[in-house]
C-alpha positions in Angstrom: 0.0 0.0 0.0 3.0 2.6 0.8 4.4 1.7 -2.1 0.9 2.5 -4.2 0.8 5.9 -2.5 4.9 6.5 -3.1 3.9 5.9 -7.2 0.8 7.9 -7.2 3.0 11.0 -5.4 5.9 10.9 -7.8 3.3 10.7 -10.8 1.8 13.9 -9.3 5.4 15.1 -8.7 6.2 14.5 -12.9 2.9 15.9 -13.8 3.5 19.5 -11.6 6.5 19.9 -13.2 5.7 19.5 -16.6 2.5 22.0 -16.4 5.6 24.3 -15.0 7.6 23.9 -17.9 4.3 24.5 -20.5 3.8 27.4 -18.6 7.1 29.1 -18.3 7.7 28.2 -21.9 4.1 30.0 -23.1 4.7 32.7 -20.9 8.5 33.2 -22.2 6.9 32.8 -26.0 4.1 35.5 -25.0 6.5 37.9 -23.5 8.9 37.2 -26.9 6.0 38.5 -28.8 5.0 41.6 -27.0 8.6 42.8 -27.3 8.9 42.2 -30.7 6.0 43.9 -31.6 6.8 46.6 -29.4 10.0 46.6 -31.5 8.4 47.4 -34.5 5.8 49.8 -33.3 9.0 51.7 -31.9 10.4 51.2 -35.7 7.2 52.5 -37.2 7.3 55.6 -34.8 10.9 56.1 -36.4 9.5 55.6 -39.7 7.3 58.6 -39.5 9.9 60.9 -37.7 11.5 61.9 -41.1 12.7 60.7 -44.2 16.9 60.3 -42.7 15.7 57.0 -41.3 15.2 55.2 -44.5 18.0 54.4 -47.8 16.7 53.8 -51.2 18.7 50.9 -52.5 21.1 52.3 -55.7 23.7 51.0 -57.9 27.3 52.1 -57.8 30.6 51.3 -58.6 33.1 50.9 -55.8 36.6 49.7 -55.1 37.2 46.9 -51.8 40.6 47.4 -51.1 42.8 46.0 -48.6 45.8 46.9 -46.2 48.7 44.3 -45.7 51.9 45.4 -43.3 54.6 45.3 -45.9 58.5 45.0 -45.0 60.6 47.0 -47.6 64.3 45.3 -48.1 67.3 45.8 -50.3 66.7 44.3 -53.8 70.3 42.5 -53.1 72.6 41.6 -50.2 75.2 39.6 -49.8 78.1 38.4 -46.8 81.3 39.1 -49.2 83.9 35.8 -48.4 86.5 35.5 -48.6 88.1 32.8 -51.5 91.4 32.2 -50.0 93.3 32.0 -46.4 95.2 35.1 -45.8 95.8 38.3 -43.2 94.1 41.8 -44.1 96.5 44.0 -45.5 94.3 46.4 -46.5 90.5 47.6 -46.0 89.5 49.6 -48.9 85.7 50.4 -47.8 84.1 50.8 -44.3 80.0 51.0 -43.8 78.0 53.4 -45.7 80.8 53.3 -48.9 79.2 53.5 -52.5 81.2 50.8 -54.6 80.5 49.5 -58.0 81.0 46.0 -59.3 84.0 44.5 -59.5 85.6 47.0 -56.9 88.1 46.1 -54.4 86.7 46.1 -50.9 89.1 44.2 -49.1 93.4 43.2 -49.5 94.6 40.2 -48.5 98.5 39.8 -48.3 99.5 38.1 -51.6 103.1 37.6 -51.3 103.4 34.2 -51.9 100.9 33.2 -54.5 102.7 36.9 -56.3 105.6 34.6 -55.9 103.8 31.8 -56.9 102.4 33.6 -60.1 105.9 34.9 -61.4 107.2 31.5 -61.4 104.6 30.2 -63.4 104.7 33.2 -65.5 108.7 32.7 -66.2 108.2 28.8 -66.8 106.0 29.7 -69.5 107.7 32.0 -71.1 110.7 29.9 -70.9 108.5 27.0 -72.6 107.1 29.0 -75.3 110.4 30.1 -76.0 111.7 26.5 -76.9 108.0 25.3 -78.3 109.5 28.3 -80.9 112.8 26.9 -81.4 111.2 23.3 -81.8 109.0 24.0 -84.6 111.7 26.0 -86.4 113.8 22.8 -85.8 111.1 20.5 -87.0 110.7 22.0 -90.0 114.2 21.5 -91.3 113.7 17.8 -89.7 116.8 18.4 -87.4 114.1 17.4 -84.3 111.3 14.8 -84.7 107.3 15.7 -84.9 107.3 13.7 -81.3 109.7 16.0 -79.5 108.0 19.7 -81.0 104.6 17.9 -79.5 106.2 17.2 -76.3 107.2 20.8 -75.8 104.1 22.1 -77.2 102.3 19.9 -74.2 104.7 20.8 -71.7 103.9 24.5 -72.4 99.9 23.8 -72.5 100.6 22.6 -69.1 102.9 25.8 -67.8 100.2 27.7 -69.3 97.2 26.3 -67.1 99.5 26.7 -64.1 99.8 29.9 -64.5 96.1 30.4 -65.0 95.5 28.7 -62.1 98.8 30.9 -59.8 96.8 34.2 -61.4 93.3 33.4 -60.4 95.3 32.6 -56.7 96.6 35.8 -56.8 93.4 37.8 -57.7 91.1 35.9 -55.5 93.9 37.7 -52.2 91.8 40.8 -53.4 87.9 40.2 -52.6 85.7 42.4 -55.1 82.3 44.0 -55.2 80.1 40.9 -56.6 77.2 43.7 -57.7 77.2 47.7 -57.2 75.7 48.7 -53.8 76.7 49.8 -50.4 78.3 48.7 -47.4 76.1 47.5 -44.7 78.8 46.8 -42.6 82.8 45.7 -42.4 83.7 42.6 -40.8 86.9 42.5 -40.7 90.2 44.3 -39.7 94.1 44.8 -40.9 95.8 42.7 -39.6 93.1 39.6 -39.1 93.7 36.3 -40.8 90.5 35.3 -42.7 89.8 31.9 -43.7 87.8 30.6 -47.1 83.9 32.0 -47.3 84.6 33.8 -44.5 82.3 36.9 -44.7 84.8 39.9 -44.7 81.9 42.9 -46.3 78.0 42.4 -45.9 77.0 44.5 -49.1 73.3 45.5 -50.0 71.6 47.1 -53.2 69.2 49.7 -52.7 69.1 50.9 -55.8 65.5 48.7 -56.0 63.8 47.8 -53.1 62.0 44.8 -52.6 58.2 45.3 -50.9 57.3 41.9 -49.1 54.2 41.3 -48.0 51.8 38.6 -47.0 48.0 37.7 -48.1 45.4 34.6 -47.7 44.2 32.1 -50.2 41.4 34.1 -50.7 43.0 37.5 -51.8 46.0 35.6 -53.6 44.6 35.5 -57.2 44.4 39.4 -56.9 48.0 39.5 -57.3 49.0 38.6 -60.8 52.4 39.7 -61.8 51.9 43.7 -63.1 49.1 44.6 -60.4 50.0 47.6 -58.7 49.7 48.6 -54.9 50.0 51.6 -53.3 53.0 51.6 -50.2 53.2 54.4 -47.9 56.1 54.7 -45.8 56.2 56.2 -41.8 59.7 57.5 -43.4 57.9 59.6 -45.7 55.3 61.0 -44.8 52.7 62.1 -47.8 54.5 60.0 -50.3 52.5 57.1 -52.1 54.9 54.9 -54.1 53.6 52.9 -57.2 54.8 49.5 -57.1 54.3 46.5 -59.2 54.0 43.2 -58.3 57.0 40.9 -59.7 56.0 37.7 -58.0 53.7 35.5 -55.9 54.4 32.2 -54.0 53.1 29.0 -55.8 52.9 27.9 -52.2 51.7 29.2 -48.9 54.1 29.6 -45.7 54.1 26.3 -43.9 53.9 28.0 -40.4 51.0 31.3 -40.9 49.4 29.5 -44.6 49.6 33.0 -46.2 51.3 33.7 -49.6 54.5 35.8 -49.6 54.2 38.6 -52.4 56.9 40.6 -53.8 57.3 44.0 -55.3 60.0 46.0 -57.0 60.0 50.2 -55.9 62.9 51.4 -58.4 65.2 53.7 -55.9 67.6 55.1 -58.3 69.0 58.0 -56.0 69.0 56.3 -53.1 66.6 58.5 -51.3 65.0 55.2 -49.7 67.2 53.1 -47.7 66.7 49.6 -47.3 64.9 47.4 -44.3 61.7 50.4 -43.6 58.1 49.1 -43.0 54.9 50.5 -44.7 51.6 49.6 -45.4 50.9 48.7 -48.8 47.1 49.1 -50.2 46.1 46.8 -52.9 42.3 46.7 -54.6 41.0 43.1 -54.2 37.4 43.7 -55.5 35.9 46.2 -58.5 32.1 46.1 -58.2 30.5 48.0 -61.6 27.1 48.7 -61.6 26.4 46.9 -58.3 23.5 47.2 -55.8 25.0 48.9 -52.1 23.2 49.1 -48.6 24.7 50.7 -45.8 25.9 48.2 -43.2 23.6 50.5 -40.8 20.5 48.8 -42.9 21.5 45.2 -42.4 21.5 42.5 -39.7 23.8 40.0 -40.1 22.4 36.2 -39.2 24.5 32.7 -40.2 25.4 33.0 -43.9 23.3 35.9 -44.7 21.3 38.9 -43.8 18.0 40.7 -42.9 16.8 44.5 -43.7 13.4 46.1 -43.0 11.7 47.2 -46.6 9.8 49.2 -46.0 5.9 48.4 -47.5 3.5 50.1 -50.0 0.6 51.7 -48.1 0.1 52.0 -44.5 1.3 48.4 -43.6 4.6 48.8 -41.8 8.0 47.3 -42.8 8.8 43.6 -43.4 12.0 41.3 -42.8 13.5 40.3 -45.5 16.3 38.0 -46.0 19.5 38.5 -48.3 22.2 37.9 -49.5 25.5 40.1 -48.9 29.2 40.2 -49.6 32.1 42.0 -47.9 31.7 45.4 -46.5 33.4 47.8 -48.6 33.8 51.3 -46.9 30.7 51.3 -44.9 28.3 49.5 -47.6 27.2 45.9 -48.4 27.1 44.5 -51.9 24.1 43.3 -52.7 24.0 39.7 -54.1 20.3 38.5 -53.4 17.0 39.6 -52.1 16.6 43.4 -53.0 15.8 45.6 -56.4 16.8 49.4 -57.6 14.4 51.4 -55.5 13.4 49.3 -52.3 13.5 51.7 -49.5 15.1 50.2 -46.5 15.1 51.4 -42.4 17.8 52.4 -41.5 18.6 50.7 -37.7 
């Protein structure tokens, strides 16, 4: 019997609570509805407070353009080595130098391979010499074809030595690979260098190379010839023109954005090398394209609702769109709206 009356109590228990939670859930779908259409009667109020409160849908043209940080970088450097063992005689630079290609910019001491190169220079001499005397001697048969060849070889052979003493000897003096300046000088008379050890870093700023980074989904805005627009903190005011010389085939492995280069040509050196800017770049040309302002849209999951406003005294109605991405204050229209719809403005 207690266990009857212990059934019959929890039944009654279940059954409370459930005519609580129809309640509460009518009552919270009755309170949803009053404020909504007090919502729209304070809308409607709006609607008749003047004619700033609504936008008739147009067509224009706009631009959606896009701001990436942008590094700017010498077109060129390089850590000048050094191609042979030797101790600094001479620097011939130091930081901030103008040098051309091909200049000196550092003197190693050459004594031996100087010595090195005069002996092969003599043996040679000496050999051609006797290659001389041998084919004079082989044409009146007084020497045999086999001993001119034999001198004639032994004097190809003194002549590749001494190709090989006088690349030595230059190689003591470490040239300009490409016309720039000097970064910085890295080492001092007196110090004994070893091979590919740096001795100059050397940049070219006579183009400067604009580096900057965008998605997958900007990428195929870049094709080689687009222009962006780079301003510089360094100069305030300026807008340099620069063109777009390439564009990864691949994205970073670390962010998964695409690295894209520029060349700014910097002819008189009035830019120096390793600055940061902001480069501007137009992703998007809409022509002839329907625009709401962003203030006339909600935005809801994939797209969007506005307030037309209705014909007659009937007040206005949600309706769904379609939008794409803001550009200056204004959506593109893609779905949902015609020329001439007059929209509330929120």
């Amino acid at each position: 019997m207690l266990a009857r009356r212990s059934k019959r109590a929890i039944l009654a228990f279940a059954g409370l609570l459930l005519f609580v939670a129809v309640l509460l859930a009518v009552t919270g779908r009755y309170f949803q509805a009053v404020e909504e259409k007090r919502r729209l009667e304070e809308e409607k109020a709006t609607l008749k407070q003047g004619e700033e409160f609504f936008f008739t849908v147009e067509r224009r043209t706009l631009e959606r353009e896009r701001r990436f940080p942008a590094a700017v970088d010498p077109w060129l450097v390089a850590s000048v080595p050094a191609e042979v063992t030797g101790r600094v005689s001479e620097v011939k630079v130091e930081a901030g130098s103008l040098v051309r290609k091909g200049d000196p910019l550092v003197l190693l001491d050459d004594e031996i391979a100087a010595s090195d190169y005069r002996r092969a220079s003599a043996k040679l001499e000496e050999l051609q010499r006797l290659l001389g005397e041998a084919e004079i001697l082989g044409q009146s048969k007084v020497v045999s074809r086999t001993q001119v060849e034999s001198v004639r070889a032994e004097a190809r052979q003194a002549d590749a030595e001494e190709d090989v003493t006088r690349a030595r000897l230059e190689d003591h003096t470490i040239r300009a690979p490409f016309g720039g300046s000097v970064a910085e000088r890295l080492v001092q008379i007196g110090e004994a260098v070893n091979v590919n050890q740096p001795v100059v870093r050397l940049v070219d700023t006579s183009r400067l190379r604009v580096v900057f980074y965008v998605n997958e989904r900007d990428v195929a805005s870049f094709p080689a010839g687009t222009t962006v627009r780079l301003r510089l903190p360094s100069a305030p005011g300026q807008v340099y023109m620069v063109p777009v010389v390439h564009v990864a085939r691949a994205s970073d492995e670390a962010t998964r954005l695409f690295r894209v280069e520029g060349e700014l040509a910097n002819a008189d050196l009035a830019l120096r090398g390793g600055l940061s800017g902001e480069a501007t770049a137009t992703i998007a040309l809409y022509t002839d394209q329907l625009f709401i302002p962003t203030a006339c849209a909600r935005l809801e999951g994939a797209g969007a609702y506005v307030l037309r406003v209705r014909q007659g005294e009937g007040g206005p109605e949600s309706v769904r769109i379609q939008v794409g991405e803001e550009v200056d204050g204004f959506y593109p229209v893609l779905e949902g709206l015609a020329a001439g719809d007059r929209l509330l403005v929120r």
